[in-house]
C-alpha positions in Angstrom: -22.1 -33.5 3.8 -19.9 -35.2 1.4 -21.8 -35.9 -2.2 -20.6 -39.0 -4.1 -20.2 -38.5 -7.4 -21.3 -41.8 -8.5 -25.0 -41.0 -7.5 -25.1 -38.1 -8.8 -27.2 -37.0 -12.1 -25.6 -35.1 -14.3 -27.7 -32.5 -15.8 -27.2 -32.4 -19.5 -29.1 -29.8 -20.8 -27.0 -26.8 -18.6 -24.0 -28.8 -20.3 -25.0 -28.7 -24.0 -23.7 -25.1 -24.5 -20.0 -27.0 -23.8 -20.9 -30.0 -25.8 -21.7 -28.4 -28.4 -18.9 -26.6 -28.6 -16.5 -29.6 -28.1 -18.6 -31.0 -30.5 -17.2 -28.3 -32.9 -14.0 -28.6 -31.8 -13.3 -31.9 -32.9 -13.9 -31.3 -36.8 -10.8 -29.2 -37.1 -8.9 -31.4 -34.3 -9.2 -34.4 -35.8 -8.3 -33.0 -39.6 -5.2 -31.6 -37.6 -3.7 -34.3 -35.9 -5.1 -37.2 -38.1 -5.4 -38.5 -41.4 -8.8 -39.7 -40.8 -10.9 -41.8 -42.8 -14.9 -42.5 -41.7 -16.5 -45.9 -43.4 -20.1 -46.7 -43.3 -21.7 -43.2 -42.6 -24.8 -44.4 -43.9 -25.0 -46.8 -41.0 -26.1 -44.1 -39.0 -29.5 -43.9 -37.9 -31.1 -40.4 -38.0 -31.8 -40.3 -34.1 -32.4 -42.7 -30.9 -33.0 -44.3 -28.7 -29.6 -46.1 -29.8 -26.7 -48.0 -28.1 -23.1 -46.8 -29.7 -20.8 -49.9 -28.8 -17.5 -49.5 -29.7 -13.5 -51.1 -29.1 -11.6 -49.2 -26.2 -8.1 -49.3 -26.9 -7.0 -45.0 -26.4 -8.1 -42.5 -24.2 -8.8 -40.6 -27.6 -12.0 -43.4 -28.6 -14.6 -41.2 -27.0 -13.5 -38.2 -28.7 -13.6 -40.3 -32.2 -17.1 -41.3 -31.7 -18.0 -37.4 -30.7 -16.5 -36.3 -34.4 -18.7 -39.3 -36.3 -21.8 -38.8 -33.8 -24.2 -36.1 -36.0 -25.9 -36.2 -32.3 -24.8 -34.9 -29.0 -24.6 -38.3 -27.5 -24.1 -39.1 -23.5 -21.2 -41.8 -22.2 -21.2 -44.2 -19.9 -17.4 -44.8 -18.9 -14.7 -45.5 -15.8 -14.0 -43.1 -13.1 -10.3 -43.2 -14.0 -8.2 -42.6 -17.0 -4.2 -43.9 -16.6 -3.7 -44.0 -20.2 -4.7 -39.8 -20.7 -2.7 -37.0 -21.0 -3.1 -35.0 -17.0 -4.4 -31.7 -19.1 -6.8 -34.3 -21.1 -8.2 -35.7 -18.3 -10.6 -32.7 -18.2 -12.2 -33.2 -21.5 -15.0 -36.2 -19.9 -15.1 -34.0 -17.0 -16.3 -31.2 -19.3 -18.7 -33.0 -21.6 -20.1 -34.8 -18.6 -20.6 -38.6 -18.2 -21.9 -41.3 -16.2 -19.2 -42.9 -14.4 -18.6 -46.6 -13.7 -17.1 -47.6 -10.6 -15.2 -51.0 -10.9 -16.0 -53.9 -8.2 -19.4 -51.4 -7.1 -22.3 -52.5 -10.1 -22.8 -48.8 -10.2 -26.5 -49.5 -10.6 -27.0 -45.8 -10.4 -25.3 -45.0 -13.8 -26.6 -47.9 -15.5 -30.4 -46.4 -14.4 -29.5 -43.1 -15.6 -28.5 -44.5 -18.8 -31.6 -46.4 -19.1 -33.8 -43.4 -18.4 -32.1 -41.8 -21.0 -32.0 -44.7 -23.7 -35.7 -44.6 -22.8 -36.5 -41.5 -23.8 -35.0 -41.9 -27.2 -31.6 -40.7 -26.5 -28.0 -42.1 -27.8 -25.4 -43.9 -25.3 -22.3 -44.6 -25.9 -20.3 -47.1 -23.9 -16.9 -49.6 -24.4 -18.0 -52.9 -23.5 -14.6 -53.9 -22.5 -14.8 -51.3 -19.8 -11.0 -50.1 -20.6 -8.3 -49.1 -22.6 -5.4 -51.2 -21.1 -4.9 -53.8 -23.7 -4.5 -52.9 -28.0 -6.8 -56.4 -28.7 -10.3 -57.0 -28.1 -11.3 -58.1 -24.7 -14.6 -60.2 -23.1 -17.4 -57.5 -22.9 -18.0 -56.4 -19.1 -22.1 -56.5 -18.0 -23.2 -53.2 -18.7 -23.0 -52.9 -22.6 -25.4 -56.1 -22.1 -28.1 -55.2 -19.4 -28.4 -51.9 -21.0 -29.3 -53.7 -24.4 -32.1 -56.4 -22.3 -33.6 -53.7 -20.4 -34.3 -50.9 -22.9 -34.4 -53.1 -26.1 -32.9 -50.8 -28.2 -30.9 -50.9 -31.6 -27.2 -51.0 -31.2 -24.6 -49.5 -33.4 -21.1 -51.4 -33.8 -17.9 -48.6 -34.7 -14.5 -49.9 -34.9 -11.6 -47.6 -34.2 -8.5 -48.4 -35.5 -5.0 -46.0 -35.4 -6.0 -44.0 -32.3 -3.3 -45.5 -30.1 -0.9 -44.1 -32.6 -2.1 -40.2 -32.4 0.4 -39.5 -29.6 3.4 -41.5 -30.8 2.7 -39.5 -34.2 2.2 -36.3 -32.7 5.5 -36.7 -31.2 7.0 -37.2 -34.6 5.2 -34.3 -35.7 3.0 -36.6 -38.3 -0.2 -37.1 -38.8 -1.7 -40.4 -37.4 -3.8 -42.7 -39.7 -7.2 -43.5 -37.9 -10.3 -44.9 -39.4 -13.8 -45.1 -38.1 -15.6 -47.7 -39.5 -19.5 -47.5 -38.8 -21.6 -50.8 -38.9 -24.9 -51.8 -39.2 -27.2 -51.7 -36.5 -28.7 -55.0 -34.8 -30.9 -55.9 -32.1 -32.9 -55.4 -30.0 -32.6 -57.7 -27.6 -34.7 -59.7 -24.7 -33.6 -62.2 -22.0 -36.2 -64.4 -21.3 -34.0 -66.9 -18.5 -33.8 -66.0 -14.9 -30.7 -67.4 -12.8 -28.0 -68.5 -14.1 -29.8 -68.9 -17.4 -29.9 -64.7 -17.3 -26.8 -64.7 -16.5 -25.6 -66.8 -19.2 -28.0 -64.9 -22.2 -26.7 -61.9 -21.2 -23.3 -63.0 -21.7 -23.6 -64.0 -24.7 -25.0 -60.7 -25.6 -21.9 -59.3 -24.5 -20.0 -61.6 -27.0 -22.6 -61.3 -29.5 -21.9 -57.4 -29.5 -17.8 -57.8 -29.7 -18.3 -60.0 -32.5 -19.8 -57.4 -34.2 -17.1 -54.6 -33.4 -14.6 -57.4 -34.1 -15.5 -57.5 -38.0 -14.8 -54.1 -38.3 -11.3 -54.2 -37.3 -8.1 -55.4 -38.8 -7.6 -59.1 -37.9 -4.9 -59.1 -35.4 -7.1 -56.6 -33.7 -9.6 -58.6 -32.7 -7.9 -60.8 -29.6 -10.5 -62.4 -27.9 -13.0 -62.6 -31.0 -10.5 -63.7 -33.8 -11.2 -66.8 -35.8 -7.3 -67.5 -35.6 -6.7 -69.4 -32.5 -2.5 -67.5 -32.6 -4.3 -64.0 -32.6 -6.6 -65.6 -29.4 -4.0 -67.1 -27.7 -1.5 -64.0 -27.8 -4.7 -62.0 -26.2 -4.9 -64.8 -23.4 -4.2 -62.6 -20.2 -5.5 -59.0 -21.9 -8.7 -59.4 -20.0 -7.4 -59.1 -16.4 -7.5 -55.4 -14.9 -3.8 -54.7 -14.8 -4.1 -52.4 -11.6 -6.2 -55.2 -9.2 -3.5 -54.7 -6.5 -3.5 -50.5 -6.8 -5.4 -48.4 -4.4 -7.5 -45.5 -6.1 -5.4 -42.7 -7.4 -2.6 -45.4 -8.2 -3.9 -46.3 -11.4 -1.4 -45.1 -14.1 -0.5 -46.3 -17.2 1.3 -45.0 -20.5 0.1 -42.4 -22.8 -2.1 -43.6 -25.7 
């Protein structure tokens, strides 16, 4: 019998051992390889049930909100990676997530998510639902029905510099990267149904990536600038890039 991993829970507590130690790790990786600056630590509430929204621009994000987190938090993320490193790829594997199948509504890993929002833990999840583009994209559904359904608090974090690590590394220089940690906001409640839902919970989704917007440099923000130049050269950076590429065809450059 063949199991699908996309309905499969993943059972954190036999996994913290690893966590935790990846959790370690990433203190002396990221003073390393980076010349890394933190803003608004004090943004960061002493436990859950929280929502960590962030912009998804590197493979490395994750990793970045693993070294602010104080908390060993759980991810909701793709089922592919074509901007990693191969020997990278390993790392989500590791840590264990809930993967997000594209086209499917993966309804199982939004539920798992919920369930564990709802028992005060922390998720984290990119609303753009990729790394493709170095701009800020439209927010997918997920970031949004996860905020209606458990009404919890949601933290903003800008990343800015991670697309540089590897190009640095290369060079044999230390990156510049900066976290900067927002305030929380929310909760949230749709009170529509039909295409009314549908239309609150989108502008949850925008609601969210204006708040990760302000905490990144202004040509940064694509989709969510106030400049209509910056918006108009991001026209076209919301469109998956691999729509005509079968599974296990989805590559893209390092970053």
């Amino acid at each position: 019998m063949t199991v699908d991993p996309q309905t499969q829970a993943v059972d954190f507590q036999k996994r913290r051992p690893i966590r935790q130690f990846l959790n370690w790790l990433a203190y002396p990786a990221f003073k390393l390889l980076t010349n890394l600056t933190i803003e608004g630590e004090e943004n960061l509430p002493e436990s859950g049930p929280l929502i960590i929204v962030a912009n998804h621009f590197s493979f490395v994000d994750p990793t970045t909100l693993v070294r602010v987190s104080p908390w060993l938090i759980d991810f909701v993320g793709g089922d592919q990676f074509p901007h990693a490193p191969g020997i990278l790829k390993i790392i989500p594997i590791l840590w264990g997530y809930l993967p997000l199948k594209r086209g499917t509504g993966s309804t199982f890993a939004l539920k798992q998510a919920e369930k564990i929002i709802d028992e005060g833990g922390i998720i984290a999840i990119f609303p753009e639902g990729g790394n493709w583009a170095e701009v800020l994209r439209p927010a997918r559904p997920g970031a949004a029905f996860l905020a209606n359904r458990t009404k919890a608090k949601i933290l903003p974090i800008g990343i800015e510099g991670a697309t540089k690590i590897f190009p640095s590394l290369a060079r044999f220089r230390r990156a510049k990267l900066t976290i900067r940690i927002g305030e929380s906001f929310g909760p949230f409640e749709v009170t529509k149904t039909g295409k009314g839902r549908r239309e609150e919970l989108d502008e949850i989704g925008h609601e969210i990536m204006r708040r990760i917007a302000v905490l990144l440099p202004p040509e940064s923000r694509g989709h969510y600038s106030d400049d209509p130049a910056v918006r108009e050269a991001a026209a076209g950076t919301e469109l998956w890039p691999w729509a005509d590429k079968v599974e296990g065809e989805v590559t893209g450059q390092i970053r």
